[in-house]
C-alpha positions in Angstrom: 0.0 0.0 0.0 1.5 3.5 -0.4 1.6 5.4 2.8 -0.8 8.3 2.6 1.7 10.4 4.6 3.8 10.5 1.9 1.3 11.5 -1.1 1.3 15.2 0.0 -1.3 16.9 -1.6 -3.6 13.8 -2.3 -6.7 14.0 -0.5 -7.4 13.4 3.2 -7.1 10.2 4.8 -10.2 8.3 5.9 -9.4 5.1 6.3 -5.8 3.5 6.1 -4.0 0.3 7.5 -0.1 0.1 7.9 2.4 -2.0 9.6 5.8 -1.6 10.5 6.9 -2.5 6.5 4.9 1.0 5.6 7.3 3.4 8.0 9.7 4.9 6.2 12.2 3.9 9.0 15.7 6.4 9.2 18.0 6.9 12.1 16.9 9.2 14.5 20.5 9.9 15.7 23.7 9.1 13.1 25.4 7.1 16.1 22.4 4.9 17.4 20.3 2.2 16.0 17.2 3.8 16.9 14.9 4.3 13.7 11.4 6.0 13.3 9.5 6.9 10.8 5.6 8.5 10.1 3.2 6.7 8.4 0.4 9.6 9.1 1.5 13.2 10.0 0.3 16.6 8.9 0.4 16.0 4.7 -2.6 13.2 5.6 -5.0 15.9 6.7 -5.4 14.9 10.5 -4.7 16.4 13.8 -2.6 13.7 15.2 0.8 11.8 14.0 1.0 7.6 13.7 4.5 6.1 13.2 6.6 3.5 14.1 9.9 3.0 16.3 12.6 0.5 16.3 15.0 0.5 19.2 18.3 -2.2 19.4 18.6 -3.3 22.8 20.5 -1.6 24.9 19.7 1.8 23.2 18.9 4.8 25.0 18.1 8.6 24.9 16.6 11.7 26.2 13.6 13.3 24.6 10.9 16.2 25.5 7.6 15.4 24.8 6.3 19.0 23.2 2.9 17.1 22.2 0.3 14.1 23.5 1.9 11.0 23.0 1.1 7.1 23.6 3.5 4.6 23.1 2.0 1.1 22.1 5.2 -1.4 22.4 4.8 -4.2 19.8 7.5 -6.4 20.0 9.9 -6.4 23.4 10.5 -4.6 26.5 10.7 -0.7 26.8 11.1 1.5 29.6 10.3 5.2 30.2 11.8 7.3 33.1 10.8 10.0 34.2 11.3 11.6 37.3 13.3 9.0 38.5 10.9 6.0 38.1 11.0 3.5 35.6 7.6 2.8 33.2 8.3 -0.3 31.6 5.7 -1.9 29.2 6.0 -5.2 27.1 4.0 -6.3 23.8 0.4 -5.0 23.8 1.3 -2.4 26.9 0.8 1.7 26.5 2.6 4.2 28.0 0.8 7.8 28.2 3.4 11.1 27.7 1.9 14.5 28.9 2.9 17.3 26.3 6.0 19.3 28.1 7.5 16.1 29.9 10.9 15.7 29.8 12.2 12.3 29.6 14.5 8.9 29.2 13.8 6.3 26.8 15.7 2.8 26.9 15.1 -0.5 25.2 15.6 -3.6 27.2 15.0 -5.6 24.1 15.3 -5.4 20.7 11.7 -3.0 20.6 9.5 -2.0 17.9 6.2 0.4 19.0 3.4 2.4 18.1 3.5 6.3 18.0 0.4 8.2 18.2 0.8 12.4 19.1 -1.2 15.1 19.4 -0.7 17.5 17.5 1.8 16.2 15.1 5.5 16.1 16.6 7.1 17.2 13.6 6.9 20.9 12.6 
């Protein structure tokens, strides 16, 4: 299927399906095997951003959440800390980020997850 989220200036999208294989996957940082990549974002007429992440175990790194976000971990074991305390979440577990939350991500695993934000995280 072509990803929506890449046919800027095609019509909204009402109804898609993707998996992992539809993410246009790049490295988030040149040093680290951590990959992401959109399959809905602000070109697909919505208010909200899908994507996937894949994380190499033992990979790590700070972020701040500047939007909604809920992490649906698919394959492995992925832990969020924030505040000092660890949120870990296996496969079919969600972890909730509150817009303007600063934080630490770390795979225990080899993980691949979900993205959903509100409003989009890229500009």
């Amino acid at each position: 299927m072509d990803n929506p989220a890449q046919n800027a200036g095609s019509a909204p999208v009402r109804v898609a399906k993707f998996n992992i294989s539809d993410a246009p996957l790049s490295k988030l940082y040149p040093e680290k095997t951590i990959e992401l990549g959109d399959v809905i974002d602000r070109r697909s007429g919505g208010t909200i951003s899908i994507g996937y992440a894949r994380y190499k175990s033992g990979e790590a790194n700070d972020w701040k959440v500047t939007y909604d976000e809920a992490l649906v971990i698919t394959k492995g074991n992925f832990t969020v800390v924030y505040d000092g305390q660890d949120y870990t979440a296996a496969l079919g577990e969600v972890i909730y980020l509150k817009k303007d939350t600063t934080i630490f991500y770390r795979a225990n695993t080899d993980v691949e997850l979900v993205y959903v934000t509100y409003p989009h995280w890229r500009p």
